[in-house]
C-alpha positions in Angstrom: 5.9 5.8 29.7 6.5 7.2 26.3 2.7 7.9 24.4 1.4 5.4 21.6 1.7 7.4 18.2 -2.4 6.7 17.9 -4.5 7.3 20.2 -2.5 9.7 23.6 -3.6 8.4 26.6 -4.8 10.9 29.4 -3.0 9.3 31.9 0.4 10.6 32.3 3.6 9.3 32.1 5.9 7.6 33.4 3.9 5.0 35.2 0.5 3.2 34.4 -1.0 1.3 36.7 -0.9 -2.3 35.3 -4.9 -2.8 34.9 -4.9 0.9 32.8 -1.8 0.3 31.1 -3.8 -3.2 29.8 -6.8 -1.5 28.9 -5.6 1.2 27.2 -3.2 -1.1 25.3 -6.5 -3.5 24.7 -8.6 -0.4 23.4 -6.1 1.6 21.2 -5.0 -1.9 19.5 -8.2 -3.5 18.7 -9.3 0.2 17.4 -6.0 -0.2 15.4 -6.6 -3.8 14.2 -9.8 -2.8 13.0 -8.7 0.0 11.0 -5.8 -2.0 9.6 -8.6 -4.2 8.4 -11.3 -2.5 6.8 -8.3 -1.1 4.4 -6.4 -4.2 4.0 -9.7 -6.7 3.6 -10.0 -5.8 -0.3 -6.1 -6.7 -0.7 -6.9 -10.2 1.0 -9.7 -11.1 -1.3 -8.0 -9.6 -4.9 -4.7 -11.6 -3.5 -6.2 -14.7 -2.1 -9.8 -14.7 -3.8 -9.4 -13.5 -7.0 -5.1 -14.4 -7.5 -4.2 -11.2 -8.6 -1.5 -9.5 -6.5 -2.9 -6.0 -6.3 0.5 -3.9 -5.1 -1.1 -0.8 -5.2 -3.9 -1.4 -2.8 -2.7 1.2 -0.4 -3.3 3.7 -3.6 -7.2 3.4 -3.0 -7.0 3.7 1.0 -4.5 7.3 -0.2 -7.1 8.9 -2.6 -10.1 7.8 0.0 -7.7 10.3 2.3 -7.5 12.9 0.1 -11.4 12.7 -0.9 -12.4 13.5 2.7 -9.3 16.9 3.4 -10.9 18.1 -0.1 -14.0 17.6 1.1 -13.6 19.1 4.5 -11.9 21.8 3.2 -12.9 22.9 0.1 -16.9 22.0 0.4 -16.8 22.4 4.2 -18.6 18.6 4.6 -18.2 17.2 7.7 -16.1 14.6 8.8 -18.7 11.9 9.1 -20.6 12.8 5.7 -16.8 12.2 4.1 -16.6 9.1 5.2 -19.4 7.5 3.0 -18.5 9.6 -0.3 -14.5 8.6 0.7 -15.8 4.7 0.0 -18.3 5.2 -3.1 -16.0 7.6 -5.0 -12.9 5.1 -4.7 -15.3 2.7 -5.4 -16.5 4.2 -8.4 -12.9 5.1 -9.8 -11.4 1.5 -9.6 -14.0 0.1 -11.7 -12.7 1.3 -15.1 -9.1 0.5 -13.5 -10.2 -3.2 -12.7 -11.8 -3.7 -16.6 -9.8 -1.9 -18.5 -6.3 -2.9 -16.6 -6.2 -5.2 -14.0 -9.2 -7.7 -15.7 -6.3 -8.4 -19.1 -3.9 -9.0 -16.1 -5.7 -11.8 -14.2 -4.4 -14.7 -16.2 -0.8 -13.2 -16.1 2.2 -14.4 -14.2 2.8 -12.9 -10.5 5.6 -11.4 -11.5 3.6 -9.1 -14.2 1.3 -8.4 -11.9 3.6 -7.0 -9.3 5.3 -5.1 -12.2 1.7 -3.5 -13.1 1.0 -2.6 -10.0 3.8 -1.2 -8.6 4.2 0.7 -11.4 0.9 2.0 -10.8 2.1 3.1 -7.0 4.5 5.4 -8.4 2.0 7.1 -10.9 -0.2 7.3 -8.2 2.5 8.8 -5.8 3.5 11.5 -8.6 0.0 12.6 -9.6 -1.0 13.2 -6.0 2.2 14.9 -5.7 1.2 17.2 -8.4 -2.0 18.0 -7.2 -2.2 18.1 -4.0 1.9 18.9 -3.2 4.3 16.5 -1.6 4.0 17.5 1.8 1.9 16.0 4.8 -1.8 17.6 3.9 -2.9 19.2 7.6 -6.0 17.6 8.7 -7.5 17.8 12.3 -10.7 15.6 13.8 -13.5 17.8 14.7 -13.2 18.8 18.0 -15.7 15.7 19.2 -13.6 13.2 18.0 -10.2 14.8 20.3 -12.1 13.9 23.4 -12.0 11.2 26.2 -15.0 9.5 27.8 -14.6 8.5 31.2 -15.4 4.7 32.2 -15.1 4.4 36.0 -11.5 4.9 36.1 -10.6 4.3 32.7 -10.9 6.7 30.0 -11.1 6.6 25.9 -10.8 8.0 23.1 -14.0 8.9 21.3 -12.0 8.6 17.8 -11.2 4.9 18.9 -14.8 4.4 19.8 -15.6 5.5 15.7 -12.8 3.3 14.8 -14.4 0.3 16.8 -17.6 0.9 16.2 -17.2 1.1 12.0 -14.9 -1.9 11.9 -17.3 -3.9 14.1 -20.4 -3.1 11.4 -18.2 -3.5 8.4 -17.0 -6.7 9.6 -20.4 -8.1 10.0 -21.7 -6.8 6.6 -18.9 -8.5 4.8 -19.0 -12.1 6.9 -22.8 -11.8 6.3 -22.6 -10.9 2.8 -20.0 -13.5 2.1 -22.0 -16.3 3.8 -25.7 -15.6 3.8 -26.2 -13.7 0.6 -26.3 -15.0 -2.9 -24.1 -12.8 -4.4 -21.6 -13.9 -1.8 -22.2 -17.7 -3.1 -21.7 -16.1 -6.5 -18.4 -15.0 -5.3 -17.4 -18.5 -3.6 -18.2 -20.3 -6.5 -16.3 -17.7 -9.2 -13.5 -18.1 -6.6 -13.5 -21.8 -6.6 -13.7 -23.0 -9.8 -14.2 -20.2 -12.6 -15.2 -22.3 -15.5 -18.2 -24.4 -14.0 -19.1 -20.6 -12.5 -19.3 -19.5 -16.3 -21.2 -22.8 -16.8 -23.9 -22.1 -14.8 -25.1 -18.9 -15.7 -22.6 -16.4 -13.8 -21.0 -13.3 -15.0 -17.4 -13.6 -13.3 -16.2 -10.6 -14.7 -19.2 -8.8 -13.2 -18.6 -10.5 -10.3 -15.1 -10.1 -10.1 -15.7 -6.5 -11.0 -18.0 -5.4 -7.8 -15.9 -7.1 -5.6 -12.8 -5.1 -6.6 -14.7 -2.3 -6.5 -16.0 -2.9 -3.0 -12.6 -3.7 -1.8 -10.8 -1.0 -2.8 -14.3 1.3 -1.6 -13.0 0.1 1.7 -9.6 0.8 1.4 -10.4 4.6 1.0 -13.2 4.2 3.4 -10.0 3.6 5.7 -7.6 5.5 4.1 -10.1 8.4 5.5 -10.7 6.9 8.9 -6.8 6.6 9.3 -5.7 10.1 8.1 -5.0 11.1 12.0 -3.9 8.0 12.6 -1.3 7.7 9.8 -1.2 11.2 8.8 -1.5 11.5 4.2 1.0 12.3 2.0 1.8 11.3 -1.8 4.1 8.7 -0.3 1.2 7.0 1.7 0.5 3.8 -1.1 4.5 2.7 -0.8 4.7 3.5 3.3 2.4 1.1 4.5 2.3 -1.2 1.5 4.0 -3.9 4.1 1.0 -3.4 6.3 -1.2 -4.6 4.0 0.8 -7.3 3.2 1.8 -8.6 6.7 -2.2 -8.8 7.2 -2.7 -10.6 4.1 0.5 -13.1 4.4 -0.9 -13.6 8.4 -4.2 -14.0 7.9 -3.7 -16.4 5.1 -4.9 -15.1 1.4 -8.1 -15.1 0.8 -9.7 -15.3 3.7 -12.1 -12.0 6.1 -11.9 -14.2 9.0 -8.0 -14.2 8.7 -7.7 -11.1 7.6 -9.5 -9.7 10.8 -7.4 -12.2 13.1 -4.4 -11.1 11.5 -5.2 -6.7 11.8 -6.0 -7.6 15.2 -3.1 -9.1 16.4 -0.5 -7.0 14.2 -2.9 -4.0 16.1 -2.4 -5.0 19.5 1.1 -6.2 18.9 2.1 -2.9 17.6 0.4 -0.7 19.9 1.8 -2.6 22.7 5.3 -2.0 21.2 5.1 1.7 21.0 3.6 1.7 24.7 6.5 -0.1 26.6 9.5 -0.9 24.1 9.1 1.9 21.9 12.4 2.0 20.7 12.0 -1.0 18.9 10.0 0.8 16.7 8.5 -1.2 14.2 10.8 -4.3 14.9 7.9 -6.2 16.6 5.4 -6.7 14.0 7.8 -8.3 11.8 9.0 -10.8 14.5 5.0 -11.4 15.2 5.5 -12.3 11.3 8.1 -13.9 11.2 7.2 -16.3 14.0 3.5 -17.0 12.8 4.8 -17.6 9.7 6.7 -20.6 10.8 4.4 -22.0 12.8 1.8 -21.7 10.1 3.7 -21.1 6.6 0.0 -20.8 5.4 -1.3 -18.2 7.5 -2.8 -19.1 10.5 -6.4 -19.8 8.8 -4.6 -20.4 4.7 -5.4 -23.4 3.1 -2.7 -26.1 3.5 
């Protein structure tokens, strides 16, 4: 049985036994899923939170990428000590993007923003090509992260763990943030009605202005999680640009809980694809799309 492209499995081909082949399909899709969502959470909430449709998302999750190789090898840093300075340098470069840009662009029509913003892909795209070259940038996991632990007679990959284990906190930081904290009320009630927001004391462009630069912190905290998953080139922002959007269109803008159910499923969905029909290529997600899509034009939890 041909080898997922994300996580090789140590059992070898042709054959799995039916309860491995299940768990190892289980395990490399839900490490997947999670990944897909901790870089395509900040497109959900600028797209269905704050109605701007932010096209060059997957620019943020590239130069996250490219932080942690120049990092590794430039300053020798480690691996894990990237990850952190991947999410607060993006972070801190789309904040001057989001005022001084994308904040005269929120009251636009869609199709201006889409124009701003995928113009902003291909800048993106050429300036990495000019500093970094337009070919694939070499990258390899430290040698920890390339091994298998063995669970009775299962056995997994520890850079799935690291996947699973960092989308598991992150999604409980942001559902907790959103729901229990008061800046995450701040956020609900900029999101649902702007003006009596402004009424009451809140700075919505402050507002607005951390949560964009929290989202796309994310989105390079993934794009550096995912660099041996989904390898890093200039072309990165434009190549899984429909990734991030089947998530978002899935899930239902706007909303983490969707966003999560969504990465999951497109995860597992895809992972299962390149296990048994792999062929198909990526023919499978989009049917998942296409299908949810008319059973729930919305999203499966958008507002009607």
């Amino acid at each position: 049985m041909p080898r997922p492209f994300l996580f090789p499995t140590r059992i070898t081909p042709p054959v799995l036994p039916i309860i491995q082949g299940i768990v190892q399909v289980l395990f490399d899709g839900i490490a997947f899923g999670m990944l897909l969502f901790v870089m395509s959470v900040g497109l959900s909430i600028t797209l269905g939170m704050m109605h701007f449709a932010n096209l060059a998302h997957g620019v943020f999750a590239m130069l996250g990428g490219y932080v942690t190789v120049v990092l590794m090898h430039k300053a020798g840093v480690p691996f894990l000590e990237t990850l952190p300075a991947a999410f607060v340098i993006v972070a801190i470069v789309s904040v001057p993007l989001e005022r001084f840009v994308y904040r005269r662009m929120y009251s636009a029509k869609e199709l201006d923003q889409v124009l701003l913003t995928v113009g902003i892909i291909y800048m993106a795209i050429a300036a990495a090509a000019y500093v970094w070259g337009p070919e694939p940038m070499a990258f390899a996991l430290p040698d920890y992260l390339t091994r298998y632990r063995d669970i009775g007679s299962f056995s997994f990959s520890t850079y799935g763990a690291l996947l699973l284990a960092i989308g598991t906190v992150i999604t409980l930081v942001i559902f907790y943030g959103l729901e229990r904290t008061r800046f995450g009320a701040m956020i609900r009630a900029a999101v649902d009605d702007r003006r009596v927001a402004l009424g009451v004391g809140i700075n919505v462009n402050r507002v607005f202005t951390i949560t964009f630069a929290v989202g796309s912190g994310l989105a390079g905290l993934g794009g550096a999680l995912g660099i041996n998953a989904l390898g890093l080139d200039p072309s990165f922002p434009i190549e899984y640009l429909v990734f991030f959007l089947i998530v978002v269109s899935i899930g239902g803008g706007g909303t983490v809980k969707g966003a999560l159910a969504a990465a999951l499923l497109l995860g597992l969905c895809d992972t299962a694809g390149k296990y048994y029909v792999p062929q198909t290529g990526a023919f499978i997600i989009y049917v998942v799309m296409l299908l949810v899509m008319l059973w729930r034009p919305n999203g499966l939890f958008g507002r009607p």
